[in-house]
N, C-alpha and C positions, 0 to 999 in steps of 0.2 A: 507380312505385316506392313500397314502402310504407317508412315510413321509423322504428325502434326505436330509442330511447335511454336508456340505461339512467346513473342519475347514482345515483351512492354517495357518501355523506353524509361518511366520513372522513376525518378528517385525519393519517394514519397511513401510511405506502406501504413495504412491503404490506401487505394487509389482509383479515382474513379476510370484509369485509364485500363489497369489489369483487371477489372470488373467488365468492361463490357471486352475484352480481348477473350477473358476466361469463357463467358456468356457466348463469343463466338467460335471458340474452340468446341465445346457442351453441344451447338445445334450442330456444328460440320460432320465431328469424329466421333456421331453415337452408332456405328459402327463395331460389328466384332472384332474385326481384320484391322482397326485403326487403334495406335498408340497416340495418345497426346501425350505432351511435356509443355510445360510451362517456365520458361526464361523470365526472371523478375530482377531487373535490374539494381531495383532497392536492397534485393537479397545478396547482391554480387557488389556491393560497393565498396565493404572491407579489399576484396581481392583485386580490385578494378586500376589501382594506382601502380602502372607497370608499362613498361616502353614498348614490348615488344611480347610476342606470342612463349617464346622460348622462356620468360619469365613467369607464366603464368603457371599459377596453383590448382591443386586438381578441382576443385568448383567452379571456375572458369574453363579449364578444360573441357570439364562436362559438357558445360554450357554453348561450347564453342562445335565441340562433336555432335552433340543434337543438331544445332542450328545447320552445322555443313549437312549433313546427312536427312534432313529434312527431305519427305516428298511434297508436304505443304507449307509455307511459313504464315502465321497471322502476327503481324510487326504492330503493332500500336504506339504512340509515344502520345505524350503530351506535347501541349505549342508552348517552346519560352520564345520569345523575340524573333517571329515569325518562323523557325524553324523545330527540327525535331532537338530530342535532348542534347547534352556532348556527352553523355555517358554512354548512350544509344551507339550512338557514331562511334564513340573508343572502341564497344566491343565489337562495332560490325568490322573498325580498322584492323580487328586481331584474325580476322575470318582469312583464310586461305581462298582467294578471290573465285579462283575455277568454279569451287566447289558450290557455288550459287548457280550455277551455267543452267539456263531453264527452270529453274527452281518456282513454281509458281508461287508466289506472291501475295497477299490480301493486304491491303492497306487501311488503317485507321486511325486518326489523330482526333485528338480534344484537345481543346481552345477553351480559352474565358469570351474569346467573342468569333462572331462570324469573319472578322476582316482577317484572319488566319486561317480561312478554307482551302485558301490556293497551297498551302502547304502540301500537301498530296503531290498536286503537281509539279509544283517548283524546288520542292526539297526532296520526296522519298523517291519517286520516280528515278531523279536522275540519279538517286545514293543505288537505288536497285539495279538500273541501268547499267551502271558501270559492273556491277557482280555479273552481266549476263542474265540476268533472272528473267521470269516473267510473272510482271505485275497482271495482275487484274483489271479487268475495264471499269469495276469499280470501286473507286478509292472511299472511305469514309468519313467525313470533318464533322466531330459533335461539339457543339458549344456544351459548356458545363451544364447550360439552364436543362439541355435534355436531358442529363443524365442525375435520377434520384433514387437513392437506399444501392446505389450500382444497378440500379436497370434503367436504361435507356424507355424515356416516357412518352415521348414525341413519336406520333403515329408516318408523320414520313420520314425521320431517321430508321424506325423499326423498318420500313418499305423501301429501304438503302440498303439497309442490314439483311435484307432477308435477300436482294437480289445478289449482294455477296459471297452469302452463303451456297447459293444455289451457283454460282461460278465457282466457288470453293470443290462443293461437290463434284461440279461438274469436270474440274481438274483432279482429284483423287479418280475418278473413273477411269479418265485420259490413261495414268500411272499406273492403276492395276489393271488394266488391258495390257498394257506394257509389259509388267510383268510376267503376267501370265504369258504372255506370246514367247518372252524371254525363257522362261523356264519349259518352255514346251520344245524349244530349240536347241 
């Protein structure tokens, strides 16, 4: 079973942020072999006020076991003040570092405006980086204006979105080759 987790950074419920995360979970892992799980940070905020991993309650833990044990991560956040959330950041700070080590990656951020697009680059990259992961070559930046009723409206964000998807894909394949080579051996 390959297994997809998509965690969005908001503290907000709803959110236009876990609408298109969810939206890009839906086209990657329709899949029979593929589990998704869905990380909602708005859901984990009661349990979120805690210094250190060893304090964490079992709904964090969950959340924390998904995220390592991921074959694909889809991360979305929202932009406050040109970065990703701090709530985002607390829970990736709880993550046992290793355990991202080639993890491939999807990236996607919303913004109230376009002068927040470098966000991808200058904030999640380097937060991924440091885990060892592997991001994707392409990251995703939606201004709000794109996104209406949670679907993304704008025909070249959808032509962003879909080239993601298809790296998405194309890394779940990568992994169950793996697998299966593993288990053959």
């Amino acid at each position: 079973m390959l297994r997809i987790v998509g965690v969005t950074g908001s503290v907000s419920s709803p959110s236009r942020t876990r609408a298109v995360v969810e939206a890009t979970l839906a086209r990657i892992g329709d899949a029979p072999d593929v589990e998704r799980t869905l990380i909602d940070i708005a859901e984990l905020l009661p349990w979120l006020a805690i210094r250190c991993r060893d304090e964490a309650s079992p709904p964090i833990l969950h959340a924390l076991d998904a995220i390592e044990s991921a074959d694909l991560l889809i991360v979305g956040t929202p932009v406050y003040k040109g970065s990703y959330t701090g709530m985002l950041k607390h829970l990736f700070d709880l993550l046992n570092y290793p355990a991202l080590f080639k993890t491939p990656v999807g990236l996607i951020a919303v913004g109230g405006s376009d002068r927040h697009a470098l966000v991808i680059e200058h904030q999640l990259r380097p937060l991924f980086g440091f885990f060892g992961a592997k991001t994707l070559p392409t990251g995703i930046f939606l201004s709000d204006k794109t996104i209406e009723g949670g679907r993304v409206t704008d025909d070249a964000a959808n032509a962003r979105l879909d080239h993601l998807v298809s790296e998405a894909v194309h890394e779940l394949d990568l992994v169950r080759l793996r697998k299966a080579k593993a288990s053959t051996n």
